[in-house]
N, C-alpha and C positions, 0 to 999 in steps of 0.2 A: 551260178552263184551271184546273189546283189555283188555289187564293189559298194565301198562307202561314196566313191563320185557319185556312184548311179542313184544310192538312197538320198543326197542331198539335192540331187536335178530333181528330183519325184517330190519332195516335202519343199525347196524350195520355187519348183515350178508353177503350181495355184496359187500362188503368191504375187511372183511377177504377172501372171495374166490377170490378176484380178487386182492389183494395187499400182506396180510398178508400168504395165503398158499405159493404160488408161491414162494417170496423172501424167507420166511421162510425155504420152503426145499432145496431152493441153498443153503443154510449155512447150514443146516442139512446134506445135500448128501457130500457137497465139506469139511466143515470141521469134524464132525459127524460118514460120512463112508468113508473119505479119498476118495473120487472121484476127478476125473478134471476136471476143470472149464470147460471143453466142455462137456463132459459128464453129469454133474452138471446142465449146462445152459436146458441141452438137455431136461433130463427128468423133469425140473420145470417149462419147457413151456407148459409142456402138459394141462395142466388144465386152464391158461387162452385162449389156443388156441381152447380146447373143447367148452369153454366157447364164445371166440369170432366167431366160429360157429356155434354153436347152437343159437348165436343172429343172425347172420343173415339168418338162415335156417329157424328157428321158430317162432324169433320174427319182421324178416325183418327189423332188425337194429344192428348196430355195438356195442358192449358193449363198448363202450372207456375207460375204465380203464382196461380190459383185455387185450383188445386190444395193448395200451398201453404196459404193462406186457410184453407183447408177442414180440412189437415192441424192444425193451430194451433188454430182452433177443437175441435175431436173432443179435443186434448189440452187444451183451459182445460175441458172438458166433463168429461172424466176425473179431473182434479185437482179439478177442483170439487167431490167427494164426500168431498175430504180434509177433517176436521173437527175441531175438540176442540185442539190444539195451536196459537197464535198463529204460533207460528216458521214451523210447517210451511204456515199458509196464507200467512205472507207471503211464503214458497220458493215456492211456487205459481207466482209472478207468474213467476220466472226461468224457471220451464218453458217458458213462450211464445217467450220469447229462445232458450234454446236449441234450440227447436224449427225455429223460425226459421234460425240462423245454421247448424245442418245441414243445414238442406234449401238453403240457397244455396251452400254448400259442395261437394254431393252437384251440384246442378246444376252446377258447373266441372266435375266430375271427370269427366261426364257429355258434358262440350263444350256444354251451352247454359245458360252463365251467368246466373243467375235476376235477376241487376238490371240487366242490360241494358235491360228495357225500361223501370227509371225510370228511364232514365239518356239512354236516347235524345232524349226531348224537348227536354233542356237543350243537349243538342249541338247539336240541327240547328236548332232554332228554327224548326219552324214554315217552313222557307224548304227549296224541293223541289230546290233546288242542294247544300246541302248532304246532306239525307238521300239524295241520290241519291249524293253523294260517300263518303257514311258506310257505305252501300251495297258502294261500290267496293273501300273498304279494309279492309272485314269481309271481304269477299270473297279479296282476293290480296294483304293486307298480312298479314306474318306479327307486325311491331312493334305494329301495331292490334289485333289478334286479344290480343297479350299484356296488353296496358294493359287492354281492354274485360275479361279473366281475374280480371287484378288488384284493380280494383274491386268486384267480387264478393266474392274473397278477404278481402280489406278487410275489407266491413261482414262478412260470417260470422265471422271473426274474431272482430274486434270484440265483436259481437253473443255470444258464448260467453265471451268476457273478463266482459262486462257480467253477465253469469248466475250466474260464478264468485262476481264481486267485491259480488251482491248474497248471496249464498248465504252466504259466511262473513260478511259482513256480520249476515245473520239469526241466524246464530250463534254472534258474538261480542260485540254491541254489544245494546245495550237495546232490547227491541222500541218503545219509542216512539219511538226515534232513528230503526227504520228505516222508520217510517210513513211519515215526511219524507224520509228519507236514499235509500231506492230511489227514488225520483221522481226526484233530484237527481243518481243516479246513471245512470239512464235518459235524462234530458235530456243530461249534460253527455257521454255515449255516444256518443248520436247527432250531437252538434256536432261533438266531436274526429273521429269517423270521416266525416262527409259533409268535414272539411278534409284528411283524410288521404288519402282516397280524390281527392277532386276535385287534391292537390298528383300523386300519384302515378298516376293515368291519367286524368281527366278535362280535366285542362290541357294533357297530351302528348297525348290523342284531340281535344281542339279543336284544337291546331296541325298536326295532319297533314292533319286534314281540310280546314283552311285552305290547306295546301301544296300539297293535292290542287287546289280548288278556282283555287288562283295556275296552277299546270302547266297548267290546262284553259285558262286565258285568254292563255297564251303563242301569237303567230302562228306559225306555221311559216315558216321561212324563207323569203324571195322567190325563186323557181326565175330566173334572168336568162336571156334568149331565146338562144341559140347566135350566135354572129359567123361570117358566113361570111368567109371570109380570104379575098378577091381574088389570081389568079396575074395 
């Protein structure tokens, strides 16, 4: 029998190997063991690029969150050689953003929606009735299919707004404002968009799958035996 533990290690497990290690130990190597940010970039690509090989050696398809990863990395690698100008290394940072918010992008247009899979988790919980239902309405709902779109759209959005708004930021305000000021504007990003996104298809994708899951538990109506009608 799954347990719900079991179902949320399994749905949130490709997640952590492909988002959570990787950024994890750039911040682990580069602030942690004092590495540089190239060396840093270097060795935390390894594991989604293992990973985005082994998808398509094994499994004859691309992991797109590793992938991803991997993409993101290879551009903080390249901008990394950019030097000499303050503004231009604090633009740097935005590259990653919009690196990001196009490749989530490109996955909609694509049909497989690149933050589906962090989004999975928090729907189903963990409980193998609902990811079975969640299942059902990716499948033959066409309203599900659009919400699960939208959320994607969202944060890539989003994520390109936030690149913009650091960019002329870098160059119109004092670069010591935006030492602090991109932080500030990368956190409060991602808050507005995890609420925008969660109002706009992650509340309508838990209610359908709830509706789903009500229709499942309705009985069928009692069939009542025939009356034979006495002459």
């Amino acid at each position: 029998m799954t347990t719900d533990t079991g179902s949320m290690k399994k749905n949130l497990a490709p997640l952590l190997a492909d988002v959570a290690v990787p950024i994890g130990s750039y911040y682990l190597l580069k602030s942690g063991f004092g590495m540089g940010t190239v060396a840093a970039l270097g060795w935390s690509s390894v594991v989604p690029a293992l990973r985005t090989g082994w998808g398509v050696v094994a499994e004859r398809k691309v992991n797109a969150f590793a992938a991803l990863i991997l993409f993101v990395n290879v551009v903080g690698l390249l901008l990394s050689f950019v030097a000499g100008d303050p503004r231009l290394m604090l633009a740097k940072d935005s590259g990653v953003s919009s690196a990001v918010g196009i490749g989530i992008l490109v996955s909609v247009v694509m049909g497989k929606p690149m933050m589906t899979a962090g989004m999975k988790p928090f729907l189903v919980k963990g409980d193998p009735a609902r990811e079975a239902a969640f299942e059902r309405l990716l499948s033959g709902s066409a309203g599900f299919r659009r919400a699960e779109r939208r959320f994607s759209v969202v944060w890539g959005v989003m994520l390109l707004g936030e690149c913009l708004a650091r960019i002329v930021g870098v160059y119109t305000l004092p670069v010591d404002t935006m030492v602090w000021l991109g932080t500030v504007v990368m956190v409060g990003t991602m808050v507005v968009t995890a609420v925008v996104s969660g109002g706009l298809a992650v509340g309508p994708m838990a209610e359908m799958i709830d509706a789903e899951l009500a229709a499942g538990d309705v009985p069928s109506p009692a069939v009542l035996p025939s009356l034979a009608v006495a002459r």
